[in-house]
C-alpha positions as CSV (number, residue, x, y, z in Angstrom):
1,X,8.1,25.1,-14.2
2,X,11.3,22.9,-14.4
3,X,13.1,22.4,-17.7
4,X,10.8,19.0,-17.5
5,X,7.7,20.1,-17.5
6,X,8.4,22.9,-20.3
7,X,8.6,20.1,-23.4
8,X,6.9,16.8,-22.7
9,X,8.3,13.7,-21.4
10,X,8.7,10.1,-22.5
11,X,6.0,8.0,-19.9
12,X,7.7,6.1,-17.4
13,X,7.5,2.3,-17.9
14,X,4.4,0.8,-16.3
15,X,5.4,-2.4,-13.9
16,X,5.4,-5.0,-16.4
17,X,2.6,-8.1,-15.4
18,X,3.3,-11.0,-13.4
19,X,2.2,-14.7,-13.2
20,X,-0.7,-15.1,-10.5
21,X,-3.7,-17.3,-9.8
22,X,-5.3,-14.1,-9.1
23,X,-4.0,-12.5,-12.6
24,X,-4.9,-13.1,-16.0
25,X,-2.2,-14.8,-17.8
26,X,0.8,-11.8,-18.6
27,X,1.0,-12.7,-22.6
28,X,-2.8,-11.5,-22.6
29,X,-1.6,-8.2,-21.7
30,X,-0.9,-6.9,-25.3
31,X,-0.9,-2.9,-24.8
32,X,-0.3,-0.7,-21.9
33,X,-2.1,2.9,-21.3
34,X,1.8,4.4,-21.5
35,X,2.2,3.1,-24.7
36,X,-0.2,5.9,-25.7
37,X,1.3,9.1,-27.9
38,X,-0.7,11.5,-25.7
39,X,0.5,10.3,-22.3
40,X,3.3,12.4,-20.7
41,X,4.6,12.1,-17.2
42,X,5.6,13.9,-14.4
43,X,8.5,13.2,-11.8
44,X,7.4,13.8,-7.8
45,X,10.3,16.3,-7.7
46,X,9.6,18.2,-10.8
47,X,6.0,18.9,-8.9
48,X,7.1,19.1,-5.3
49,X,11.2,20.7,-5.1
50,X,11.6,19.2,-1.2
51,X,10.4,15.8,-2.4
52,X,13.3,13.3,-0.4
53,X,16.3,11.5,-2.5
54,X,15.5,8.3,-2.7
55,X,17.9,4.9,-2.9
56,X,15.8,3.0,-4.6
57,X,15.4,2.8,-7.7
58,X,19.0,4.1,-8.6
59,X,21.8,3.3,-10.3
60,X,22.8,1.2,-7.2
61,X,19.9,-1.4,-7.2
62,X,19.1,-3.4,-4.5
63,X,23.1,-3.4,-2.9
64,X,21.1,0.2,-1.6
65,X,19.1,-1.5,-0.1
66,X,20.8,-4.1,1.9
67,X,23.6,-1.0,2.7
68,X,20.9,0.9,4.5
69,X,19.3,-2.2,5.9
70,X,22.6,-3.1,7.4
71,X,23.5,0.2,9.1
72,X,20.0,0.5,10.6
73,X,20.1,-3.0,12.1
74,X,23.6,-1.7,13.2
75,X,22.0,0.0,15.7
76,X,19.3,-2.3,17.1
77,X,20.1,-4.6,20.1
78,X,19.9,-8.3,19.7
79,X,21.4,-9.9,22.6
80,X,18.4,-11.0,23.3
81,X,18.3,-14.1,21.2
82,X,20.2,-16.6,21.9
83,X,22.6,-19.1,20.0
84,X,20.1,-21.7,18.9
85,X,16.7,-19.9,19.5
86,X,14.3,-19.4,17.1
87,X,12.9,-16.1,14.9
88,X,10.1,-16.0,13.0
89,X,10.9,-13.1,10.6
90,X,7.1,-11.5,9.9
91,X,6.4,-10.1,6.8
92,X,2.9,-8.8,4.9
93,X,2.1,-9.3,1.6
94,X,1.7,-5.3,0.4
95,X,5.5,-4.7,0.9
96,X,6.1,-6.8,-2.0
97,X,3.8,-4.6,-4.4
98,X,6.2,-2.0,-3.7
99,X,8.4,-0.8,-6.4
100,X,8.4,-4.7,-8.1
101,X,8.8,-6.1,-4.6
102,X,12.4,-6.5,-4.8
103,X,13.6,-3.6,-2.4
104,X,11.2,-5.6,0.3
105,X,12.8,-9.2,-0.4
106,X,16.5,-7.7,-0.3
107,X,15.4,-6.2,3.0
108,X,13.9,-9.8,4.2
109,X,16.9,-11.2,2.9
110,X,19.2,-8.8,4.9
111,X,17.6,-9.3,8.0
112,X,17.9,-12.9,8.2
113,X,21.9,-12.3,7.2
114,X,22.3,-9.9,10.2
115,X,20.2,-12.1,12.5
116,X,22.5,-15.5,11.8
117,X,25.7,-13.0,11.2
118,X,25.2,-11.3,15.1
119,X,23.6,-13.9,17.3
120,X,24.6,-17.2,16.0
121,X,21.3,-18.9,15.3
122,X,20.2,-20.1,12.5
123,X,16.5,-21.6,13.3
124,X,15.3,-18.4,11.3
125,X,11.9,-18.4,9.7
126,X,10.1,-16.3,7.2
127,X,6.3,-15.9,8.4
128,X,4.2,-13.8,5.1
129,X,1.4,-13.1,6.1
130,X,-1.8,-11.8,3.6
131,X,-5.4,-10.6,3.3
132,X,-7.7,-12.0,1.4
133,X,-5.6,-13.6,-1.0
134,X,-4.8,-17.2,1.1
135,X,-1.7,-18.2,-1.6
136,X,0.0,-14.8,-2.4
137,X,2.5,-14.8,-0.5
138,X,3.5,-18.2,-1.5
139,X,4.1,-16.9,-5.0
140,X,6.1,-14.0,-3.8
141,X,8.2,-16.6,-1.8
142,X,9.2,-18.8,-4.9
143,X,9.5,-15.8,-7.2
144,X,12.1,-13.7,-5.0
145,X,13.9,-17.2,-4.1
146,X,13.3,-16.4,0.3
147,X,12.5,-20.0,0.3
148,X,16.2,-20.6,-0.8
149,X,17.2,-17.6,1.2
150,X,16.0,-19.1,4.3
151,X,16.6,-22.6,4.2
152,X,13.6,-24.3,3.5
153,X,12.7,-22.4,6.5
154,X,10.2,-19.7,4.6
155,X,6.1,-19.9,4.5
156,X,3.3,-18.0,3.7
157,X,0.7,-17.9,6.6
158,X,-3.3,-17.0,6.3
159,X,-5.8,-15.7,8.4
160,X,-7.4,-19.4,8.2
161,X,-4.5,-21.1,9.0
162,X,-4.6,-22.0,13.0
163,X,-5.1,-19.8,15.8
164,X,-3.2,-18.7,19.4
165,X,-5.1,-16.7,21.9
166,X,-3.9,-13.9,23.0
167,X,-4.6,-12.4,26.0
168,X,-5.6,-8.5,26.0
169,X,-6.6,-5.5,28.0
170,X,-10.1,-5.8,26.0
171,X,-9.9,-9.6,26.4
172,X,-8.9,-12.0,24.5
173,X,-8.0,-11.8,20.4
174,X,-6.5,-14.0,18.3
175,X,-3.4,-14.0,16.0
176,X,-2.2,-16.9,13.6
177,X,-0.4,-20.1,15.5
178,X,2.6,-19.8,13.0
179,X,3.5,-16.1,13.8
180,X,4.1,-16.9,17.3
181,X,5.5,-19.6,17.0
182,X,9.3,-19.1,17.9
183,X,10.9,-17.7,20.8
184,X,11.6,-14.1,19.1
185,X,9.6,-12.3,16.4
186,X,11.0,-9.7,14.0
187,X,8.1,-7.3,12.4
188,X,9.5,-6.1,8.9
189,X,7.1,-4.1,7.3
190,X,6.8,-0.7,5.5
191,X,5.7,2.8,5.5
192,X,4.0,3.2,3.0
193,X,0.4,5.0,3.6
194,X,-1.5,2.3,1.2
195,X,-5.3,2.2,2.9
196,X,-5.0,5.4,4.6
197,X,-8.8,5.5,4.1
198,X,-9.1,2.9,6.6
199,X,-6.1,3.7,9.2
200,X,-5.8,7.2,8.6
201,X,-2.1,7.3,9.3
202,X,-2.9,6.1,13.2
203,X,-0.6,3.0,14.7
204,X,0.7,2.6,11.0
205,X,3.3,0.8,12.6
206,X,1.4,-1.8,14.4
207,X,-1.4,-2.6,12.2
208,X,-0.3,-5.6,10.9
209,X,-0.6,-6.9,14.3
210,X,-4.0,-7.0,14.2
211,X,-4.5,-7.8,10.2
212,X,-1.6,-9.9,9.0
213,X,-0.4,-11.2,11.7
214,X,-4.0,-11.9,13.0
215,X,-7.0,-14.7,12.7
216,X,-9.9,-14.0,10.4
217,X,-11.8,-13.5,13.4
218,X,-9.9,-10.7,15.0
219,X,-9.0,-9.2,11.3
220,X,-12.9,-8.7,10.9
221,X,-13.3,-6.6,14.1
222,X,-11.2,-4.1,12.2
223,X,-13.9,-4.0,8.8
224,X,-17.2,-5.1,11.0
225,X,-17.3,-5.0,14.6
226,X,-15.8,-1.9,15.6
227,X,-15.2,0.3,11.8
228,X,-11.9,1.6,10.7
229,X,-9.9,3.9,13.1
230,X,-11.7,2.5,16.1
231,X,-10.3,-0.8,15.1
232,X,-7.0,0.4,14.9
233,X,-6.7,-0.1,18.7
234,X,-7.1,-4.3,18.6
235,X,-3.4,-4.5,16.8
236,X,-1.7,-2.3,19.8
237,X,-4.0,-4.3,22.1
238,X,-2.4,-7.4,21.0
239,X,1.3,-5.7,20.3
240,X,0.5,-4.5,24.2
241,X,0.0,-8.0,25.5
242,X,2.4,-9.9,27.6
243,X,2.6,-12.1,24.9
244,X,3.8,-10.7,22.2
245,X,6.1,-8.0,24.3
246,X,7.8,-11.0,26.0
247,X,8.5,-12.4,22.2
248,X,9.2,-8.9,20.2
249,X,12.7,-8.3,19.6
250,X,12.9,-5.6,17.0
251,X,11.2,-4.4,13.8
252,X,13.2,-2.9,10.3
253,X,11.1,-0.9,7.8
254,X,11.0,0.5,4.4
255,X,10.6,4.2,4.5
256,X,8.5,4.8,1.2
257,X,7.8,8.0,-0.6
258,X,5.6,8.3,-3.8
259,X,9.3,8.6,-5.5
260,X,10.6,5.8,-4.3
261,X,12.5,4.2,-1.4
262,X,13.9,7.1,0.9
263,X,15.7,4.3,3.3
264,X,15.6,1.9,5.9
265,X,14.4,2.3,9.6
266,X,14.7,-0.5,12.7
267,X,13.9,0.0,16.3
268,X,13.4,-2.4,19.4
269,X,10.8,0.4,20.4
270,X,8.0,0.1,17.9
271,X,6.3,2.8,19.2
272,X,9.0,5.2,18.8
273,X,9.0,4.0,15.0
274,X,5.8,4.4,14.2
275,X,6.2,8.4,15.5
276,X,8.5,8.6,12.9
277,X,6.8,7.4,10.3
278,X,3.5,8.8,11.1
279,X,5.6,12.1,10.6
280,X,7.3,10.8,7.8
281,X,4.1,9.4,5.6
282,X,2.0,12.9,6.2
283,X,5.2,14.4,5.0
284,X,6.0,12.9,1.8
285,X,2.5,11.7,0.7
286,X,0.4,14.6,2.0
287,X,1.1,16.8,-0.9
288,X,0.6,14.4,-3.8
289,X,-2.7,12.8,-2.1
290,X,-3.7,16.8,-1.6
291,X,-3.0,17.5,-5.3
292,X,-4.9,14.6,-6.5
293,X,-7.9,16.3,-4.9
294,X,-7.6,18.9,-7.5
295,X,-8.4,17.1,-10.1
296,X,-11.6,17.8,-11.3
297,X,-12.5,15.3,-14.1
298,X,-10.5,12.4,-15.5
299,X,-10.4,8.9,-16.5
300,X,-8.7,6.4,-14.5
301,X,-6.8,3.6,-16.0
302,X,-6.2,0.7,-13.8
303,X,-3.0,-1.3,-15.1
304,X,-1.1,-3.0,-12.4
305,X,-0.5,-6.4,-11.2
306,X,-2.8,-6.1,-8.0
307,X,-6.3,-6.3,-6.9
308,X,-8.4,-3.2,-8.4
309,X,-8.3,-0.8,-5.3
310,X,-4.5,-1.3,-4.6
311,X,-3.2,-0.6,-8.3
312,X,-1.0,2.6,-8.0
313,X,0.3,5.9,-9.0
314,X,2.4,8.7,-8.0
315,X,3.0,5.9,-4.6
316,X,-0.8,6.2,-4.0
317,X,-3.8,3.5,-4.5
318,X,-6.6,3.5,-6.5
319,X,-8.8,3.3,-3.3
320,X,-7.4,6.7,-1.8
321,X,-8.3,8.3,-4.9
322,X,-11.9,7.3,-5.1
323,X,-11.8,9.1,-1.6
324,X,-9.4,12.2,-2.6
325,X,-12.7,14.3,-3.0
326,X,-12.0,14.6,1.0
327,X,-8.9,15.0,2.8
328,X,-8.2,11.7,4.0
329,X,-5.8,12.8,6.6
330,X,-7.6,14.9,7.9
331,X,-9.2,13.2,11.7
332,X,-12.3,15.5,12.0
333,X,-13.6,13.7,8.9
334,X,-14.9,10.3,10.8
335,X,-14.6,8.4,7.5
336,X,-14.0,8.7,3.8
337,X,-16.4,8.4,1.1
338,X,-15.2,4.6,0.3
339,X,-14.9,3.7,3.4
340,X,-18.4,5.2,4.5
341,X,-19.8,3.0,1.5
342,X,-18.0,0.1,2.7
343,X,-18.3,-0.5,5.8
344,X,-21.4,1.4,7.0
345,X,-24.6,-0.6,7.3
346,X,-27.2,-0.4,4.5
347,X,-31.2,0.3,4.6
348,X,-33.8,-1.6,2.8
349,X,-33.0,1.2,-0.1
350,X,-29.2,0.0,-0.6
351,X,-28.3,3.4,0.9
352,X,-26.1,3.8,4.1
353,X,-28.5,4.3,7.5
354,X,-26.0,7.2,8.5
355,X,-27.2,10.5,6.4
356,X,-25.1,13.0,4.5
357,X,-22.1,10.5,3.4
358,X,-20.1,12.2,0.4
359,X,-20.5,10.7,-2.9
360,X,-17.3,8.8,-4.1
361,X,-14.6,10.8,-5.8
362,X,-17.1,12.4,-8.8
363,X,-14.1,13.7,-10.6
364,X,-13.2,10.1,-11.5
365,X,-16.0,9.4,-14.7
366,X,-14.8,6.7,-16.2
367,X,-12.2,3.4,-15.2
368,X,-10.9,1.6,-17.9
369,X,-9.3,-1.5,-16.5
370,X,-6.9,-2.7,-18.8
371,X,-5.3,-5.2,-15.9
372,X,-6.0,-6.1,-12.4
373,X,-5.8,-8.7,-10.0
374,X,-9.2,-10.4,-8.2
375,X,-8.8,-11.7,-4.7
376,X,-10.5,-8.8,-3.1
377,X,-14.2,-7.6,-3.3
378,X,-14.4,-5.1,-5.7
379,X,-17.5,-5.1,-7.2
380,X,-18.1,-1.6,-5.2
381,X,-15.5,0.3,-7.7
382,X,-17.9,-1.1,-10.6
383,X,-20.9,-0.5,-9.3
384,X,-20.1,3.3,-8.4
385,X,-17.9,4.4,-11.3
386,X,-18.7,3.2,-14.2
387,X,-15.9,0.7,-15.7
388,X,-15.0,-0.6,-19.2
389,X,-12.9,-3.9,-18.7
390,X,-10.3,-4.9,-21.3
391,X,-10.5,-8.2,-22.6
392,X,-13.2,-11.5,-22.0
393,X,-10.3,-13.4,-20.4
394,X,-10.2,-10.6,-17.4
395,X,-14.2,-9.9,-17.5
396,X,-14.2,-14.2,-16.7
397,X,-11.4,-14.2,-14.2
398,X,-13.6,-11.6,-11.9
399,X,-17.2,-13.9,-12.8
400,X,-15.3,-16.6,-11.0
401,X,-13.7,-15.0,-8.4
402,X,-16.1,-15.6,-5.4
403,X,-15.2,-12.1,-4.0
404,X,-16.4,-10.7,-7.5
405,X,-19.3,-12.2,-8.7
406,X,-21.2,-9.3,-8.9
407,X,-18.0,-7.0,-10.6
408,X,-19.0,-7.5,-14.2
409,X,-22.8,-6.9,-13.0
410,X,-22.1,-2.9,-13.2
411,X,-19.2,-3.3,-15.9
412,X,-18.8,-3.5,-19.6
413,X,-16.4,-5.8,-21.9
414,X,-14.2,-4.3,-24.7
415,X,-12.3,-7.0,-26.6
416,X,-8.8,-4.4,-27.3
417,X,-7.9,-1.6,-24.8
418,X,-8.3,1.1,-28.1
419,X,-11.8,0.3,-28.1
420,X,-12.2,0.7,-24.4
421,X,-10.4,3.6,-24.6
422,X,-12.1,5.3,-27.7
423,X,-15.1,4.5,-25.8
424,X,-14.5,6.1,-22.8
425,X,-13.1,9.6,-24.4
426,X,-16.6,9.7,-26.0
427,X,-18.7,8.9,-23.2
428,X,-17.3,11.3,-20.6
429,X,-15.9,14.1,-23.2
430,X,-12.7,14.3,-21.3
431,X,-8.9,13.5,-22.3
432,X,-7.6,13.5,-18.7
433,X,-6.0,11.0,-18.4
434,X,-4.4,9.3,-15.0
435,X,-2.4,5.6,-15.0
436,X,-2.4,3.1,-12.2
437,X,0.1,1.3,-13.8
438,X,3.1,1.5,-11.2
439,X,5.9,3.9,-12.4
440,X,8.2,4.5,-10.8
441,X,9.5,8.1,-9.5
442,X,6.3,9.6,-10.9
443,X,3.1,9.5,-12.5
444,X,2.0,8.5,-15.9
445,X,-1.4,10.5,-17.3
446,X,-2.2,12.7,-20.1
447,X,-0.4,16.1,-20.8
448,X,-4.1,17.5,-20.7
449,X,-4.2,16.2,-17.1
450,X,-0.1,17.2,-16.8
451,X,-0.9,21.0,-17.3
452,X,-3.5,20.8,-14.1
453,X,-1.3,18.9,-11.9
454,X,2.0,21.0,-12.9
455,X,-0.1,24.3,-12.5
456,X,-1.7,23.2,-9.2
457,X,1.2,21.8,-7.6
458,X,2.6,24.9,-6.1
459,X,-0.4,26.1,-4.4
460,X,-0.9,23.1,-3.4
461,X,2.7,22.6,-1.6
462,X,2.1,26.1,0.0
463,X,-1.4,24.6,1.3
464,X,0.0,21.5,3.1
465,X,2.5,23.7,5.0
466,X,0.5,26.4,5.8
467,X,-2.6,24.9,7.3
468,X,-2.7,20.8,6.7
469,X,0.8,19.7,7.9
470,X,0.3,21.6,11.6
471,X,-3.2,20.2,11.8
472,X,-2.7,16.7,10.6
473,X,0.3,16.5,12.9
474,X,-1.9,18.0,15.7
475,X,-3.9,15.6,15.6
476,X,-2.0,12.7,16.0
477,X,0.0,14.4,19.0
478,X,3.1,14.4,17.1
479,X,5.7,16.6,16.1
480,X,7.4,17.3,12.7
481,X,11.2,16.7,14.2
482,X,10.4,13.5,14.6
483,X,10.8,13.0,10.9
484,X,14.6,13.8,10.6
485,X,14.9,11.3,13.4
486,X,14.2,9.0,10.9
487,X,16.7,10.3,8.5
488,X,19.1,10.4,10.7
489,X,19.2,6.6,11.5
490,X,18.9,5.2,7.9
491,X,21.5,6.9,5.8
């Protein structure tokens, strides 16, 4: 063990609530889980010693950000656009979850500056895209200023909004009017692995092609027409066609680690990128999703300013670990637990037609969800594990969400989050302990839970390399080099 581990550590600070339509009210948030005498943490590094330095969050700030943005986008052509064309700068709601959202709106930000800086136009427009929550990315807009940023020039865009067809090898799909709507488009985006349960670290890169970029009718084929992983080939369908190639000028990413931000990547091959970070998201997140598997019992404490399955820690979602009682990398599993339950169709019995699915994660036996978004249904994470919501203001926000009317069906109300929490020690006779609450660089939970992780990490780290790492990368018909040709461009 490190120096850190031997005597116990302060908690790292939870990522404080915001102000959303999909939130309850932050001043209703009166305690965090961290706040908690017998929570510890642990850093990523003190667990895993070839975890990557990060530049964000550091002593720099955001000016790390924008200096790695600016030498990656160094090295991307843009002669292509011309004095007076127009960009529509694409962006996805998820990147601004990570890390408080500023790294991704300094890297928005930068782009636009480089754009205007190198080819003299300055018709340049921010296009957010989102999921299931229509009005998110308007919020994220007016809080990080882009609006300003841009011009007036900056909107959020949903799957509802108007259509363009696209013409495709498999016919014709449909992404949103707005996106395409310029004579260049810029994708910046992210690495990080988020619902690897549904993409399984396949065309990463070009998902959002075929989700945020993409009508609700060709962003369903993903969940109900064709199943995760099979989906995955509509978004390079579309990023294939003649009409997106002819409008594509380049993509920048965040390179994301579950310590932080590693760097910045950009590439007028988006293929070549999404090598990389296929390389780059089994490396840094295959260990920490690996070791979450180990654990064995706990109780989960969702405190976050998202919707219930995207509240993190240690860089990972709450949905992954409902599914880390399987290896989620892994391509010879067809589909995780969650997503078996999710997506599969259902008998008479409420039971999926398809025989001998795994249970969800049975090490998880109680959620206590001190704070959580809506806007995405949920009501399977409270009807399989059972869940203890804080507060009558958050059990109503989720009664009148229409994607949640049935979430408070399988859950129970505590009025404080001491009396949710002295509940669920009792009922499941544990004190393991793990946050969803954000923090950065590590992972909040309880030193109970701290002595497993610490004691299993190593073996762990030995198992990945060994046998995972050359299989997952297999698999995907990549090789692990291509990693440092990340590295190599961002720094």
């Amino acid at each position: 063990m490190t120096s850190a581990m031997n005597s116990k550590r302060k908690t790292i600070t939870p990522m404080p609530p915001r102000a959303s339509q999909y939130g309850i009210a932050p001043e209703l948030v009166t305690k965090r889980f961290a706040e908690y005498p017998e929570m510890t943490s642990l850093l990523i590094n003190d667990l895993f010693t070839d975890t990557p330095a990060v530049i964000y969050p550091s002593e720099t700030g955001v000016a790390a950000v924008r200096r790695a943005a600016e030498e990656a986008l160094a090295k991307v052509d843009m002669s292509m656009i011309k004095p007076g064309q127009s960009v529509n700068v694409c962006a996805s709601h998820h990147g601004f979850t990570l890390l408080g959202g500023e790294p991704y709106a300094e890297l928005l930000r930068a782009v636009r500056d480089v754009i205007a800086a190198r080819t003299g136009t300055q018709n340049i427009r921010l296009r957010a895209g989102v999921g299931l929550r229509f009005r998110e990315t308007e919020e994220y807009i007016k809080r990080y200023k882009l609006d300003e940023h841009y011009k007036g020039k900056a909107t959020g865009v949903a799957p509802i909004d108007e259509g363009v067809e696209i013409k495709t090898e498999i016919g014709s799909l449909y992404g949103i009017k707005a996106i395409y709507d310029a004579d260049w488009i810029v994708h910046v985006h992210n690495s990080d692995v988020r619902e690897v349960h549904f993409h399984r670290q396949v065309d990463r890169a070009v998902k959002p092609f075929g989700m945020s970029y993409a009508r609700i009718e060709t962003r369903s084929t993903y969940h109900w027409n064709m199943g995760p992983r099979g989906a995955n080939f509509t978004a390079r369908a579309i990023f294939d066609s003649e009409f997106v190639k002819n409008k594509f000028a380049f993509a920048a990413f965040l390179n994301m680690s579950p310590s932080g931000l590693v760097g910045v990547s950009a590439d007028n091959d988006l293929y070549a990128l999404n090598n990389r970070i296929t390389v780059e998201g089994l490396t840094y997140y295959g260990k920490i999703m690996t070791l979450l598997g180990e654990i064995d019992h706990c109780i989960a404490g969702l405190d976050f300013p998202c919707p219930v399955p995207y509240v993190f820690a240690a860089g990972v979602i709450y949905a992954n670990f409902v599914g880390a009682n399987q290896d989620l990398f892994d391509l010879d599993q067809p589909l995780p637990p969650y997503t078996w339950y999710t997506e599969a169709f259902y008998g008479k019995d409420g039971k999926p037609l398809i025989e001998g699915i795994a249970p969800v994660n049975p090490a998880i036996r109680m959620v206590v969800q001190n704070y959580a978004w809506g806007g995405y249904p949920s009501a399977f994470f409270s009807e399989h594990v059972p869940t203890v919501v804080v507060g009558q203001k958050q059990a109503e926000l989720f009664n009148n969400d229409p994607q949640n009317i049935e979430y408070m069906k399988y859950a129970v109300v505590a009025d404080q989050l001491d009396d949710a929490m002295h509940f669920a020690y009792k009922a499941t006779k544990t004190d393991r302990v793990i946050l969803f609450d954000g923090a950065m660089g590590g992972i909040n939970v309880s030193e109970s839970l701290a002595e497993l992780l610490v004691r299993q990490a190593p073996k762990v780290s030995a198992r990945v390399d060994k046998e995972l790492m050359p299989k997952w990368l297999a698999q995907r018909g990549v090789k692990a080099g291509q990693c440092e040709a990340v590295g190599a461009g961002r720094r």
